[in-house]
C-alpha positions as CSV (number, residue, x, y, z in Angstrom):
1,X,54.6,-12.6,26.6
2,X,52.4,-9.8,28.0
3,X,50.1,-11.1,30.6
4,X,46.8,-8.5,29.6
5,X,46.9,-6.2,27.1
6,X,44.1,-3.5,27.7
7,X,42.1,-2.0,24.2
8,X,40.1,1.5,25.5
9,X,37.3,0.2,23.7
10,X,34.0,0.5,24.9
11,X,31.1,-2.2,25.4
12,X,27.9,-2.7,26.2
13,X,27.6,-6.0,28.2
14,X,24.8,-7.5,30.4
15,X,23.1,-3.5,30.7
16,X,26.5,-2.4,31.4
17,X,28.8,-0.1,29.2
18,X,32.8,-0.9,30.4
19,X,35.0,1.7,29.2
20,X,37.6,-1.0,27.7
21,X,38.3,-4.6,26.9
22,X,41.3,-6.6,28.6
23,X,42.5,-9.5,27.0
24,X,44.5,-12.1,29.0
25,X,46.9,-13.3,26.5
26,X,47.9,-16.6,27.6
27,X,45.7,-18.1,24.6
28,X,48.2,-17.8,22.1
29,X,49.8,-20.7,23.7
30,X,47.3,-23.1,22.2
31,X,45.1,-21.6,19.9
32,X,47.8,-19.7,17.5
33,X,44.6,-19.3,14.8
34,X,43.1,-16.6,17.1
35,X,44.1,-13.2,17.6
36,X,42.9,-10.4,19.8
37,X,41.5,-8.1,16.6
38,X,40.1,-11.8,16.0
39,X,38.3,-11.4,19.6
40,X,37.5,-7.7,19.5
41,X,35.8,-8.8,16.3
42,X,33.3,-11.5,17.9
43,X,32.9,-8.9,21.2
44,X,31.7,-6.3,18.9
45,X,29.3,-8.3,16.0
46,X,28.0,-10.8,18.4
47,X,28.2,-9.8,22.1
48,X,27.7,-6.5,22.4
49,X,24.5,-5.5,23.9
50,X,23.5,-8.9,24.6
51,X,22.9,-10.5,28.5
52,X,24.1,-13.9,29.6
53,X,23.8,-15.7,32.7
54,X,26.9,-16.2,34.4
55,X,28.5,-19.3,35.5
56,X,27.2,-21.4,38.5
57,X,28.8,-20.0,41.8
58,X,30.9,-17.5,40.0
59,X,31.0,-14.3,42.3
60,X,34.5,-14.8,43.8
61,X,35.8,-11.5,45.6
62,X,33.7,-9.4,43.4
63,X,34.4,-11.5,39.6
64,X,31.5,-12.9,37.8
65,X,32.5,-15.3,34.9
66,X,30.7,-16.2,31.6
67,X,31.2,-19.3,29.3
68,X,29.6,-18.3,26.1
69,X,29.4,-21.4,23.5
70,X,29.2,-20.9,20.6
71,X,29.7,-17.8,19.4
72,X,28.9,-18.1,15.6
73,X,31.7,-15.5,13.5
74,X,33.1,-16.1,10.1
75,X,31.6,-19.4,10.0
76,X,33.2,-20.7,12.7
77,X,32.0,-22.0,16.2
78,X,34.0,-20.4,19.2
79,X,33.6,-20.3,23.3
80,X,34.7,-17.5,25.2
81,X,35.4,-17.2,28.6
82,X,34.4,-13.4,29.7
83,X,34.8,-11.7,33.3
84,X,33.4,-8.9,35.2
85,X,34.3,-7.2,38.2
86,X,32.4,-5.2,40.5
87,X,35.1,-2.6,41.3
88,X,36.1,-2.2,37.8
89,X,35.2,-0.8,33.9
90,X,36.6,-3.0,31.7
91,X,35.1,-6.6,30.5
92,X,38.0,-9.5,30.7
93,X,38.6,-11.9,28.0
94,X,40.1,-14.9,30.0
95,X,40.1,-17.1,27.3
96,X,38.9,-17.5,23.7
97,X,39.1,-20.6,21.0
98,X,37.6,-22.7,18.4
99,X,35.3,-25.5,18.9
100,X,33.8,-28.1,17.1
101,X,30.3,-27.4,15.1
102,X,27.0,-29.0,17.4
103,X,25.2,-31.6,15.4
């Protein structure tokens, strides 16, 4: 399985615009219901543009990494795991995957 697979899509995330989208693919491993063009979907309708606070302590040699849950698309609750680096264009997808509707 590839480790990252790299889309030369472009983003606006946080007040910056990153060139292209890299998806770590480990997450087929669990979550077979989810696909990248699944993840490129929820990146484009409901993060782009937006700003979120990233985790607690999260600069580590230049990475900053976001939890964002939920992300509402196609009815369904998901939590995505984003990074940024400093010294790079592109906005990371570490991980992506469905969870369960707040009450």
């Amino acid at each position: 399985m590839e480790d990252r697979k790299p889309y030369a899509q472009s983003i606006e995330f946080n007040g910056i615009v990153f060139s292209s989208i890299v998806i770590d693919q480990h997450y087929k491993e669990k979550h077979p219901d989810i696909s990248d063009e699944l993840i490129l979907g929820m990146l484009e309708l409901e993060i782009y543009g937006r700003k979120f606070d990233p985790e607690d302590d999260a600069d580590v040699d230049g990475f900053q990494y976001f939890v964002i849950d939920p992300v509402e698309f196609q009815g369904n609750p998901y939590r995505l795991i984003l990074t940024t680096c400093s010294t790079e264009d592109y906005l990371g997808v570490v991980n992506a995957f469905r969870v369960e509707k707040k009450k």
